[in-house]
CHARMM-style PDB file with segment names, atoms N, HN, CA, C and O in Angstrom:
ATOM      1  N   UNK     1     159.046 163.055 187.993  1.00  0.00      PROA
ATOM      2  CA  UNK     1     159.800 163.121 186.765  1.00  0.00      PROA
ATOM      3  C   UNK     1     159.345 164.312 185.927  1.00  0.00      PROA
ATOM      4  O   UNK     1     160.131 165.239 185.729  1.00  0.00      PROA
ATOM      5  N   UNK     2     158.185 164.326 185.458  1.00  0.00      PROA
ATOM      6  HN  UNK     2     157.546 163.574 185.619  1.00  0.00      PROA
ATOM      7  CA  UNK     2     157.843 165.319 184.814  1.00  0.00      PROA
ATOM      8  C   UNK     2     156.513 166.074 185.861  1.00  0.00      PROA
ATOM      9  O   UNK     2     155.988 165.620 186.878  1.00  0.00      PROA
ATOM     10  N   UNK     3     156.282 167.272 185.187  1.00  0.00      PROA
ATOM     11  HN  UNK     3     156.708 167.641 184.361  1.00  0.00      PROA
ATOM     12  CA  UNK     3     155.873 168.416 186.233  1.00  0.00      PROA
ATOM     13  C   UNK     3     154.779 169.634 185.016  1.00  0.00      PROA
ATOM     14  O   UNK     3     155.376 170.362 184.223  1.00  0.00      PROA
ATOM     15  N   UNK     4     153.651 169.635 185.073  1.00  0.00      PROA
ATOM     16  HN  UNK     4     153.166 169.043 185.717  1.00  0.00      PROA
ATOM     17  CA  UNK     4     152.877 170.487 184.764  1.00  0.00      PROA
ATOM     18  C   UNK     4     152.534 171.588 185.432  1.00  0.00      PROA
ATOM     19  O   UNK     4     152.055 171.268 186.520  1.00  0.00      PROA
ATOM     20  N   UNK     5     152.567 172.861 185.254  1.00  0.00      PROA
ATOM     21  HN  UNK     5     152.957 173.121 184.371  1.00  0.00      PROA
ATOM     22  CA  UNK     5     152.430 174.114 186.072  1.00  0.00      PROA
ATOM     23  C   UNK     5     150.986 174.130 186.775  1.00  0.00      PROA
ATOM     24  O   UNK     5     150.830 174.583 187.909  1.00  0.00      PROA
ATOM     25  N   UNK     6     149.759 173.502 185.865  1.00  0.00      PROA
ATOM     26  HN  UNK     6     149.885 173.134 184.944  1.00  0.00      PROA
ATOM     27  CA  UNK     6     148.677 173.755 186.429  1.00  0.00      PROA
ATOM     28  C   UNK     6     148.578 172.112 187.034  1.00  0.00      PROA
ATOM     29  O   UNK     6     147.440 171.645 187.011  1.00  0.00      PROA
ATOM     30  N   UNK     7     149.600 171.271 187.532  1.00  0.00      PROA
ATOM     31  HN  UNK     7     150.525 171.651 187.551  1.00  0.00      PROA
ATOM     32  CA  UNK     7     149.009 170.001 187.509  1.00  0.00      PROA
ATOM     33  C   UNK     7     150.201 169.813 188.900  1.00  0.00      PROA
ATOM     34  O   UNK     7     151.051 168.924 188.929  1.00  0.00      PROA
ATOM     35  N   UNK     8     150.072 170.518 189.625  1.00  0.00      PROA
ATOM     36  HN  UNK     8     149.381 171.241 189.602  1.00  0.00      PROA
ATOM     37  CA  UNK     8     151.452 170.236 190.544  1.00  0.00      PROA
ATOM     38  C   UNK     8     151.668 168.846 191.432  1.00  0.00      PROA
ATOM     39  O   UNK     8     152.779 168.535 191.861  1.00  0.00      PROA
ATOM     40  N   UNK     9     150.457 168.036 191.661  1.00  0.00      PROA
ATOM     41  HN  UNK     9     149.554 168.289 191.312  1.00  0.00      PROA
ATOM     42  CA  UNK     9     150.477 167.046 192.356  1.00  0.00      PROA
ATOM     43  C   UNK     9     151.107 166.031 191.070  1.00  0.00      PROA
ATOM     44  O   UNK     9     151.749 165.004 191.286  1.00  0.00      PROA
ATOM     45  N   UNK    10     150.824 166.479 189.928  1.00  0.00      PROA
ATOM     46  HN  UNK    10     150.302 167.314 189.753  1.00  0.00      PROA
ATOM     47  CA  UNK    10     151.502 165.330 188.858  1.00  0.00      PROA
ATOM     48  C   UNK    10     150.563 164.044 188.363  1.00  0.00      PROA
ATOM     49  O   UNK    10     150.975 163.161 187.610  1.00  0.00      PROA
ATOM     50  N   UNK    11     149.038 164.117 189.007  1.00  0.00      PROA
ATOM     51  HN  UNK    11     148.704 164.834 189.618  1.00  0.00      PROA
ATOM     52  CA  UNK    11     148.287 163.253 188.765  1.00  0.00      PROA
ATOM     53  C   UNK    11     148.503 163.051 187.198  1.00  0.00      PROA
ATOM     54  O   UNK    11     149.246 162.215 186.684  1.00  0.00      PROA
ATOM     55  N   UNK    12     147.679 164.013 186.523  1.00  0.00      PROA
ATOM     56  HN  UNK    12     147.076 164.693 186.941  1.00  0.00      PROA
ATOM     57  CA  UNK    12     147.397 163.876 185.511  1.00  0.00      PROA
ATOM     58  C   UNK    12     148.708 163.531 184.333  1.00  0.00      PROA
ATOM     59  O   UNK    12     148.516 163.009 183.235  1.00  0.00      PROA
ATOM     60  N   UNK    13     150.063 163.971 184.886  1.00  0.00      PROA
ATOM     61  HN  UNK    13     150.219 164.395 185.778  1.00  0.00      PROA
ATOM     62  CA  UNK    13     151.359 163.461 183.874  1.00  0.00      PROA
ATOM     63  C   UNK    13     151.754 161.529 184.297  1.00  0.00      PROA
ATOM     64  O   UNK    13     152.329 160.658 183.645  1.00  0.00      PROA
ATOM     65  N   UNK    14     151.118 161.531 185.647  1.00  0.00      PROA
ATOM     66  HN  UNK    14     150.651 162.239 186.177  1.00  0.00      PROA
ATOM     67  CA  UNK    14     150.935 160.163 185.813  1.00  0.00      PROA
ATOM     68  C   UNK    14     150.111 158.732 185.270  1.00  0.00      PROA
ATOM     69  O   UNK    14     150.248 157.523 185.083  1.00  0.00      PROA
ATOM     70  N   UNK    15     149.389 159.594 185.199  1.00  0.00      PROA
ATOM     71  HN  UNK    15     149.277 160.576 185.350  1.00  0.00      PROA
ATOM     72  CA  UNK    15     147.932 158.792 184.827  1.00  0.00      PROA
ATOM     73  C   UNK    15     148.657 158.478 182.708  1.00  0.00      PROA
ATOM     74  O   UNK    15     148.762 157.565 181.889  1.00  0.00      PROA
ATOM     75  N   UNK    16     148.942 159.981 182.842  1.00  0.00      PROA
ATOM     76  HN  UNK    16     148.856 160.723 183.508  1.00  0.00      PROA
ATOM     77  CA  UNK    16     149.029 159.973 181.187  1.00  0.00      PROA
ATOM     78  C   UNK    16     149.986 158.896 180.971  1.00  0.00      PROA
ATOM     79  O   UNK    16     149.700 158.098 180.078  1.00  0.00      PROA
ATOM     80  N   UNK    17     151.524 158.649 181.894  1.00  0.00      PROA
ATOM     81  HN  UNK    17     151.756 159.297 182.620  1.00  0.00      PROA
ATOM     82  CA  UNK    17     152.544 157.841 181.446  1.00  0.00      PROA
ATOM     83  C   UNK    17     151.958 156.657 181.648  1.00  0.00      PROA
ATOM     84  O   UNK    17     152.360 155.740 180.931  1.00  0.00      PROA
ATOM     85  N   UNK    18     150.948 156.375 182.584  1.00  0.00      PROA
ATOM     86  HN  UNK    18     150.622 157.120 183.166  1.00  0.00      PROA
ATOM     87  CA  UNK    18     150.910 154.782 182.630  1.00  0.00      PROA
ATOM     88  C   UNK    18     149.798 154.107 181.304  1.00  0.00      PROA
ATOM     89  O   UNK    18     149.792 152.944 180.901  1.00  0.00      PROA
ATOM     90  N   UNK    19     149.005 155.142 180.876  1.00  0.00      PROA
ATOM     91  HN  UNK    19     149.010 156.087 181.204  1.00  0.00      PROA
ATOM     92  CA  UNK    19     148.078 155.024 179.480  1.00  0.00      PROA
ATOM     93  C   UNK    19     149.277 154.797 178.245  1.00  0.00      PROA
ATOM     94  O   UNK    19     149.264 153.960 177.342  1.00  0.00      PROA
ATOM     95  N   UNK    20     150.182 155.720 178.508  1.00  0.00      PROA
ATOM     96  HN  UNK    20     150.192 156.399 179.241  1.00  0.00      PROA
ATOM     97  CA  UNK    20     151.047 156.014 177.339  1.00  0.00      PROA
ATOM     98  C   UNK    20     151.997 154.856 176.996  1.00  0.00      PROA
ATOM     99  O   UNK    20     151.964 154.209 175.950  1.00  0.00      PROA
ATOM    100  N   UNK    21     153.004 154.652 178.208  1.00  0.00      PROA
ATOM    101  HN  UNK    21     153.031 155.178 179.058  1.00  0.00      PROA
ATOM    102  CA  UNK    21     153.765 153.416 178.191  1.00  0.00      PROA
ATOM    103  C   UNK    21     153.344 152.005 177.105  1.00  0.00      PROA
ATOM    104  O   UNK    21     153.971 151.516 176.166  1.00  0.00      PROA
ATOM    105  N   UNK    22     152.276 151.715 177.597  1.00  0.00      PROA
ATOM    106  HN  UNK    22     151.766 152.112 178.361  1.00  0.00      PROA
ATOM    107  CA  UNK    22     151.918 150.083 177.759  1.00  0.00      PROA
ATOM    108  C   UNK    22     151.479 150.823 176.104  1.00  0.00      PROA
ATOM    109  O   UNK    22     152.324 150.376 175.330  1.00  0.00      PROA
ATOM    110  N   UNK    23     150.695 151.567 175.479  1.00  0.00      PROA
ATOM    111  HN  UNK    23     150.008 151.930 176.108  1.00  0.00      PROA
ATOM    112  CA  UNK    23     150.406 151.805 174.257  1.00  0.00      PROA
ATOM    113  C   UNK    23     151.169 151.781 173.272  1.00  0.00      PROA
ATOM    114  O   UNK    23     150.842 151.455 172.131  1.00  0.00      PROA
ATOM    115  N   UNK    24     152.507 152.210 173.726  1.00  0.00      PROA
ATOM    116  HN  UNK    24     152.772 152.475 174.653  1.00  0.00      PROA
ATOM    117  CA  UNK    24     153.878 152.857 172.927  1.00  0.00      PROA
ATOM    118  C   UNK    24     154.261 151.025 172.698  1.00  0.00      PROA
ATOM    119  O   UNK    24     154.437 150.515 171.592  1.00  0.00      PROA
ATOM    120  N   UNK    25     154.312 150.412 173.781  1.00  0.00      PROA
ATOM    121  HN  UNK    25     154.169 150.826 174.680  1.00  0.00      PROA
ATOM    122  CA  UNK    25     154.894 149.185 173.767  1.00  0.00      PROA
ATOM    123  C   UNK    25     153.740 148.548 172.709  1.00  0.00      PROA
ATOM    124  O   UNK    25     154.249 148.416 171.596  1.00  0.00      PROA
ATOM    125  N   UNK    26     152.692 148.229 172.735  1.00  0.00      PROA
ATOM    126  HN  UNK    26     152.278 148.337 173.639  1.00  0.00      PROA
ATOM    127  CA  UNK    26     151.290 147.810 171.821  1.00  0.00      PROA
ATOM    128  C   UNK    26     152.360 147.804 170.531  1.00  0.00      PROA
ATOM    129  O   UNK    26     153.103 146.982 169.994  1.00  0.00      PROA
ATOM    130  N   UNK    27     151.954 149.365 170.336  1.00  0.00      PROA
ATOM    131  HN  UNK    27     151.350 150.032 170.772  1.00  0.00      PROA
ATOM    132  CA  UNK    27     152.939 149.762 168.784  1.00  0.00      PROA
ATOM    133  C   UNK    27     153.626 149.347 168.418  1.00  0.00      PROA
ATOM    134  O   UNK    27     153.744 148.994 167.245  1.00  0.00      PROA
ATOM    135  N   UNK    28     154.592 149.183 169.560  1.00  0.00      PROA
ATOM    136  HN  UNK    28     154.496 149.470 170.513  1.00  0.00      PROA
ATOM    137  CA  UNK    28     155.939 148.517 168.759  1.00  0.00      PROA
ATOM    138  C   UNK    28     155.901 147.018 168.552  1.00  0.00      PROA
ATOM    139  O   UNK    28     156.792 146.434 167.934  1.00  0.00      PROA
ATOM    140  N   UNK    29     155.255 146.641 168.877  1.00  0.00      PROA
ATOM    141  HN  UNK    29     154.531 147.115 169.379  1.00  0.00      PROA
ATOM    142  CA  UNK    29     154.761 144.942 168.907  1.00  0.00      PROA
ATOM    143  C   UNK    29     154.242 144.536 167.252  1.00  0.00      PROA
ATOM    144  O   UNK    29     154.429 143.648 166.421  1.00  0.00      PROA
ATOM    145  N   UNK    30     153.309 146.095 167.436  1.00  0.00      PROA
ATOM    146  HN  UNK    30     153.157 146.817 168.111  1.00  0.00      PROA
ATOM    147  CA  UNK    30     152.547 145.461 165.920  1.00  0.00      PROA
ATOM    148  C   UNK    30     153.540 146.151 164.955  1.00  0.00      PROA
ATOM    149  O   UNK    30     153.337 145.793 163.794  1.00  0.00      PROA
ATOM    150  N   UNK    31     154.808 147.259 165.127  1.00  0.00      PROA
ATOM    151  HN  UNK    31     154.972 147.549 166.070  1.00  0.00      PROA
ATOM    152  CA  UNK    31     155.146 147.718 164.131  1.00  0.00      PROA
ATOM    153  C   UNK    31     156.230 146.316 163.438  1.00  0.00      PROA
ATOM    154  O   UNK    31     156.568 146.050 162.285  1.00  0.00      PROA
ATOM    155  N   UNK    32     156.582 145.526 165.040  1.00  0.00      PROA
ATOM    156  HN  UNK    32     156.307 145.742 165.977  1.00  0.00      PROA
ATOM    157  CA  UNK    32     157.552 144.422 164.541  1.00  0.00      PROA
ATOM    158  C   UNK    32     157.249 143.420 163.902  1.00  0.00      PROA
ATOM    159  O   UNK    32     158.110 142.647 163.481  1.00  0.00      PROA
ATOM    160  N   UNK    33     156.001 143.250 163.716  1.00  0.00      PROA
ATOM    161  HN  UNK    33     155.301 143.878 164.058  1.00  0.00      PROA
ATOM    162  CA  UNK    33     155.137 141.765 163.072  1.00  0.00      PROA
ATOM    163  C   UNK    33     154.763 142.362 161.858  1.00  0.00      PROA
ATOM    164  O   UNK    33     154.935 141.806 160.773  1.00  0.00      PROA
ATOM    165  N   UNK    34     154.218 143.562 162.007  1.00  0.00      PROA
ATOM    166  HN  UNK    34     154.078 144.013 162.888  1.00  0.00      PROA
ATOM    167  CA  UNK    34     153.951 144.475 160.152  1.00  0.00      PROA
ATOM    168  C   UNK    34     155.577 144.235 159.886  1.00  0.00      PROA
ATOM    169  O   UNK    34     155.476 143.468 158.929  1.00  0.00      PROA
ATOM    170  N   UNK    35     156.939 144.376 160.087  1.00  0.00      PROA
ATOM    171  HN  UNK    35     157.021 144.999 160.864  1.00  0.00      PROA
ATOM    172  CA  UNK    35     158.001 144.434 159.625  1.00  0.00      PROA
ATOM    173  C   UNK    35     158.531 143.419 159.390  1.00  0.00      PROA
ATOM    174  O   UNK    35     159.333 143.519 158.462  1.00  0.00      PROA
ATOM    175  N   UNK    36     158.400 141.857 160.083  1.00  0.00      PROA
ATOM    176  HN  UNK    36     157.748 141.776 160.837  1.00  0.00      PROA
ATOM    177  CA  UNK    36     158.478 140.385 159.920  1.00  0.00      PROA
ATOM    178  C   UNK    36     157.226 140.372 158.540  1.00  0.00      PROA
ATOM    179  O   UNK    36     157.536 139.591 157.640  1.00  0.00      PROA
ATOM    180  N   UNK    37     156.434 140.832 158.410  1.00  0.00      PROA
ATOM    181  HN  UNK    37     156.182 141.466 159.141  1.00  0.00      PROA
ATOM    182  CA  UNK    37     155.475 140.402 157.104  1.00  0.00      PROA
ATOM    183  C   UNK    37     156.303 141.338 155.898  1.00  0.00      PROA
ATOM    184  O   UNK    37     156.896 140.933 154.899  1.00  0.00      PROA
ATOM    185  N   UNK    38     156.191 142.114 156.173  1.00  0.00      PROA
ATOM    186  HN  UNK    38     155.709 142.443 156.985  1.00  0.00      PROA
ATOM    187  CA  UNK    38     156.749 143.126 154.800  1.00  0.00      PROA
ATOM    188  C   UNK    38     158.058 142.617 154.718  1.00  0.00      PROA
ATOM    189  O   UNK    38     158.406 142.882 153.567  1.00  0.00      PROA
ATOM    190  N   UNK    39     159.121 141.948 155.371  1.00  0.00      PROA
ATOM    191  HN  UNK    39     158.839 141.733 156.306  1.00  0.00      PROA
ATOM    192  CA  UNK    39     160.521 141.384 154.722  1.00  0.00      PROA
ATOM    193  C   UNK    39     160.024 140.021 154.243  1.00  0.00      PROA
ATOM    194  O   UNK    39     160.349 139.690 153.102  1.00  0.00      PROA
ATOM    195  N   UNK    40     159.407 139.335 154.846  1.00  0.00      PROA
ATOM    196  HN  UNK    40     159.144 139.604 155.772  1.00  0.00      PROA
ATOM    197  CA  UNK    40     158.723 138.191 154.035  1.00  0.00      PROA
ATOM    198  C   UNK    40     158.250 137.917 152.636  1.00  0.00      PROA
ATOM    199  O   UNK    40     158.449 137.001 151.838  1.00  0.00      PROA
ATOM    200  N   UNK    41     157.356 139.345 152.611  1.00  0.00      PROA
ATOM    201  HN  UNK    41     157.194 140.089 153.259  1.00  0.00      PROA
ATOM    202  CA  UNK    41     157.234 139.538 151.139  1.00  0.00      PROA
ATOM    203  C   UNK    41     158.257 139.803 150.410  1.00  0.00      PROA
ATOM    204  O   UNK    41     158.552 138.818 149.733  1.00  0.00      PROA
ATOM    205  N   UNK    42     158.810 140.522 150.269  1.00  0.00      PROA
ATOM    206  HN  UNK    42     158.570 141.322 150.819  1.00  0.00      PROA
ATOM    207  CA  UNK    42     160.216 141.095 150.058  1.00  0.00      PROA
ATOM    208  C   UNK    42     161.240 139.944 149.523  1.00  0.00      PROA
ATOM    209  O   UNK    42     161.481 139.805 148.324  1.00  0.00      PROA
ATOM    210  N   UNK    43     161.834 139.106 150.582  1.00  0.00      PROA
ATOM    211  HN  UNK    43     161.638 139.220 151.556  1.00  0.00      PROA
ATOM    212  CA  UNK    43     162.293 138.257 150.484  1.00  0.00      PROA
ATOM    213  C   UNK    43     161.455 137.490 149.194  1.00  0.00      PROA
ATOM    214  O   UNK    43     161.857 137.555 148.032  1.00  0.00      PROA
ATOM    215  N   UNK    44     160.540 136.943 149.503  1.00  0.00      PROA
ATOM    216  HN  UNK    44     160.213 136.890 150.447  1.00  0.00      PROA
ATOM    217  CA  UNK    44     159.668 136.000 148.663  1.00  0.00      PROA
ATOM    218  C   UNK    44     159.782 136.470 147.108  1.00  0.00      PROA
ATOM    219  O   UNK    44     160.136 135.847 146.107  1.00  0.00      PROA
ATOM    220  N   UNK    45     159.164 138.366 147.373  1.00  0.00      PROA
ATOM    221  HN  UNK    45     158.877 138.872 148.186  1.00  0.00      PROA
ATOM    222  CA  UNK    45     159.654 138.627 145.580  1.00  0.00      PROA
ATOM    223  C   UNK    45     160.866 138.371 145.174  1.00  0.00      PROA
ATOM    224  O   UNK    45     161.083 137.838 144.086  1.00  0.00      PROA
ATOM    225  N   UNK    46     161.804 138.728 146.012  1.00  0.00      PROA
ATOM    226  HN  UNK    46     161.627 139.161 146.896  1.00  0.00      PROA
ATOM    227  CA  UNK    46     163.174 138.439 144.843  1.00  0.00      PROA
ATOM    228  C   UNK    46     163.553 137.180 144.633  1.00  0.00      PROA
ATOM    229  O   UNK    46     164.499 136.963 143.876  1.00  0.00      PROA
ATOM    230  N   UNK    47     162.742 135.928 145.396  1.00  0.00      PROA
ATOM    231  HN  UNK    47     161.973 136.104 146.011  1.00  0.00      PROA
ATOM    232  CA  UNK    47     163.256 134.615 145.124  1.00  0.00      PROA
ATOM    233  C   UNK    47     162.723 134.735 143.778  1.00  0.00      PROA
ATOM    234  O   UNK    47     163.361 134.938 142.745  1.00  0.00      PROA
ATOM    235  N   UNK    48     161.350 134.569 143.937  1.00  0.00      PROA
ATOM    236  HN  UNK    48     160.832 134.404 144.776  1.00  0.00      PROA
ATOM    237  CA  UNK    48     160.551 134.490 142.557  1.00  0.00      PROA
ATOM    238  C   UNK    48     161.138 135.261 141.150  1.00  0.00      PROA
ATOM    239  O   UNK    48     160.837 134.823 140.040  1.00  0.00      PROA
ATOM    240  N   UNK    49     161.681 136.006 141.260  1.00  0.00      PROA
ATOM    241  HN  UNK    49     161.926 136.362 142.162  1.00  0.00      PROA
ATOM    242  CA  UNK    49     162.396 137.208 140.288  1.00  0.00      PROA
ATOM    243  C   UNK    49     163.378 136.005 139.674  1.00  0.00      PROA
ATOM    244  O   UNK    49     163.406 135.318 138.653  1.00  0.00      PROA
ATOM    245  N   UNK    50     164.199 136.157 140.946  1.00  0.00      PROA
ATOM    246  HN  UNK    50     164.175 136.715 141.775  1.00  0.00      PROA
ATOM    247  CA  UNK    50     165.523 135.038 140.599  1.00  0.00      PROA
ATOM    248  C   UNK    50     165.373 134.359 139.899  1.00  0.00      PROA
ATOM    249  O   UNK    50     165.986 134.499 138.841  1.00  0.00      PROA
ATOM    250  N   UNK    51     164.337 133.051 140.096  1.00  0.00      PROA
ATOM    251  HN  UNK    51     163.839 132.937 140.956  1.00  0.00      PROA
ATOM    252  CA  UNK    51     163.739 132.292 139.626  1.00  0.00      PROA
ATOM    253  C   UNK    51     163.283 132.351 138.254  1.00  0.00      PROA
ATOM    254  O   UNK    51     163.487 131.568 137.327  1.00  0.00      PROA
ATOM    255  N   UNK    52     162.666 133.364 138.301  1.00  0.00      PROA
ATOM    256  HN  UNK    52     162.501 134.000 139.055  1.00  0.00      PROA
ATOM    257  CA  UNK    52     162.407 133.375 136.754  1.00  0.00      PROA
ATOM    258  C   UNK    52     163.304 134.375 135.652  1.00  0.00      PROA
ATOM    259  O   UNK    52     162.886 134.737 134.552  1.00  0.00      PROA
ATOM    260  N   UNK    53     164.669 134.724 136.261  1.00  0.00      PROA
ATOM    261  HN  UNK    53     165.009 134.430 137.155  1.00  0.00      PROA
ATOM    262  CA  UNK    53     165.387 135.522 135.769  1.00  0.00      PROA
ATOM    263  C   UNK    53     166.262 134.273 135.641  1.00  0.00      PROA
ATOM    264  O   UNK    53     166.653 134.220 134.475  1.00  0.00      PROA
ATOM    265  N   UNK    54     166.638 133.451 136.214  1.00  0.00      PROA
ATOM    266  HN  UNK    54     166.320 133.493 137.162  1.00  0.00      PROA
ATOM    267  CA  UNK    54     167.701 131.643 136.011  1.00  0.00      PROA
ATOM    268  C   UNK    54     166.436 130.842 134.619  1.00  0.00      PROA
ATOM    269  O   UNK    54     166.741 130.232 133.594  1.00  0.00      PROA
ATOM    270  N   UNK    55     165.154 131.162 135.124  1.00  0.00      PROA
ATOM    271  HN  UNK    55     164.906 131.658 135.956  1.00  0.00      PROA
ATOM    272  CA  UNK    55     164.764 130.242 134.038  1.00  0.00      PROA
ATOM    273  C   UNK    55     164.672 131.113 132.668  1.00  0.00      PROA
ATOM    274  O   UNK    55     165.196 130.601 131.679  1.00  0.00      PROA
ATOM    275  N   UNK    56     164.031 132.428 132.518  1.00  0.00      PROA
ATOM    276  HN  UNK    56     163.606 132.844 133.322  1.00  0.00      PROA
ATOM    277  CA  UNK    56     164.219 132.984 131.534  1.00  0.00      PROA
ATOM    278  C   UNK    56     166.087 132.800 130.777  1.00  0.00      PROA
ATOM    279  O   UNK    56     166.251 132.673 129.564  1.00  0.00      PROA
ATOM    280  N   UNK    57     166.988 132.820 131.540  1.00  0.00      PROA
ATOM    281  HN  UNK    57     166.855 132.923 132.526  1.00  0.00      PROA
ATOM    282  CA  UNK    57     168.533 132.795 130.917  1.00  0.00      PROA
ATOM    283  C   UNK    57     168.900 131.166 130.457  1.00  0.00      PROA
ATOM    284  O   UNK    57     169.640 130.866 129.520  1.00  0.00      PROA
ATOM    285  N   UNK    58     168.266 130.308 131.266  1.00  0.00      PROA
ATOM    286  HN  UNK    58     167.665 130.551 132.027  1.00  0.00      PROA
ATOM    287  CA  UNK    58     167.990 128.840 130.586  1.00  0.00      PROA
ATOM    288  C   UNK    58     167.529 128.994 129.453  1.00  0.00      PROA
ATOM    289  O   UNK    58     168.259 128.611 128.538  1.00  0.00      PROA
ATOM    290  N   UNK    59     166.416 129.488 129.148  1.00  0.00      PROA
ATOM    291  HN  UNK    59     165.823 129.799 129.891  1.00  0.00      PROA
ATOM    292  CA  UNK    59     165.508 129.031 127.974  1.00  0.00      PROA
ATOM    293  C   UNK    59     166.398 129.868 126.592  1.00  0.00      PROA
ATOM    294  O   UNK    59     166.348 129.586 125.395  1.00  0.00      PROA
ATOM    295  N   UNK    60     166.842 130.482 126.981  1.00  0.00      PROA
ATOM    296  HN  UNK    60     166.884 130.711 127.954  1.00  0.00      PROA
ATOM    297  CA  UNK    60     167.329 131.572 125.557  1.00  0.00      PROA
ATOM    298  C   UNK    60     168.239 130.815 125.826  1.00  0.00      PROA
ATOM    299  O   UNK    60     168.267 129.986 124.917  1.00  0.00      PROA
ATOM    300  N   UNK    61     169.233 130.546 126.754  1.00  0.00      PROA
ATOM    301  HN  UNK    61     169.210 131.220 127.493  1.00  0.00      PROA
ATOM    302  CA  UNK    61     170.663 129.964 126.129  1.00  0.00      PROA
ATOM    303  C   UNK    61     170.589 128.339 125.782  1.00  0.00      PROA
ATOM    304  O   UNK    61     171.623 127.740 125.486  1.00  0.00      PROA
ATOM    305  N   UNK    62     169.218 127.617 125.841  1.00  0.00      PROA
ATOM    306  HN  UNK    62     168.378 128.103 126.081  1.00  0.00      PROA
ATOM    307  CA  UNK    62     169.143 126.114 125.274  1.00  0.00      PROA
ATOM    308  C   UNK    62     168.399 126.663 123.799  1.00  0.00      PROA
ATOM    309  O   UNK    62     168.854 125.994 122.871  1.00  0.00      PROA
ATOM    310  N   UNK    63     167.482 127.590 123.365  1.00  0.00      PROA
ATOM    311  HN  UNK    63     167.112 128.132 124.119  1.00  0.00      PROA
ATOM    312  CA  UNK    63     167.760 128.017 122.113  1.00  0.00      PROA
ATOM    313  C   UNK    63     168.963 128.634 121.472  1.00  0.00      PROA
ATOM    314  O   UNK    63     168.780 128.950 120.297  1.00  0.00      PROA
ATOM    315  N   UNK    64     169.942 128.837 121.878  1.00  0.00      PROA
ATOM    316  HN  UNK    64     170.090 128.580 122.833  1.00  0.00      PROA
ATOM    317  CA  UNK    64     171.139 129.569 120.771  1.00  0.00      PROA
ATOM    318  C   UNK    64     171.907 128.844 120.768  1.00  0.00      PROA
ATOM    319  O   UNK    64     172.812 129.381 120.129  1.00  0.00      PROA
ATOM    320  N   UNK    65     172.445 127.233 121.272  1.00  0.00      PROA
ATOM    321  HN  UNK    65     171.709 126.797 121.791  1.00  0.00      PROA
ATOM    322  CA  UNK    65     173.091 126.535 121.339  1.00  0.00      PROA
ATOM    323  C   UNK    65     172.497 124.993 120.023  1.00  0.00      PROA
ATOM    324  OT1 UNK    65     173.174 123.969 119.926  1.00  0.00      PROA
TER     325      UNK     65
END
């Protein structure tokens, strides 16, 4: 597949893809679980917001009534 001028048997672009592969895959494993946590949070702040943006609009509109 791939081909180095000083590497013609291809060992070394071999060796590199099979280090490289399984690493690339690692990454993406942890980039998907860092990305399941960070929408979690996410999610979680704007409930809480909500929440206190419904109760803050409660409390002023049971005082002006």
């Amino acid at each position: 597949m791939f081909q180095l001028v000083c590497d013609p048997s291809g060992a070394v672009v071999e060796v590199a893809l099979k280090e490289l592969v399984p690493a690339v895959v690692r990454w993406g494993d942890k980039l998907d679980q860092i990305s399941r946590v960070l929408l979690a949070h996410i999610l979680a702040s704007a409930q809480v917001s909500l929440l206190m943006n419904i109760g803050n609009f409660l409390f002023s509109y049971s005082h002006v009534s």
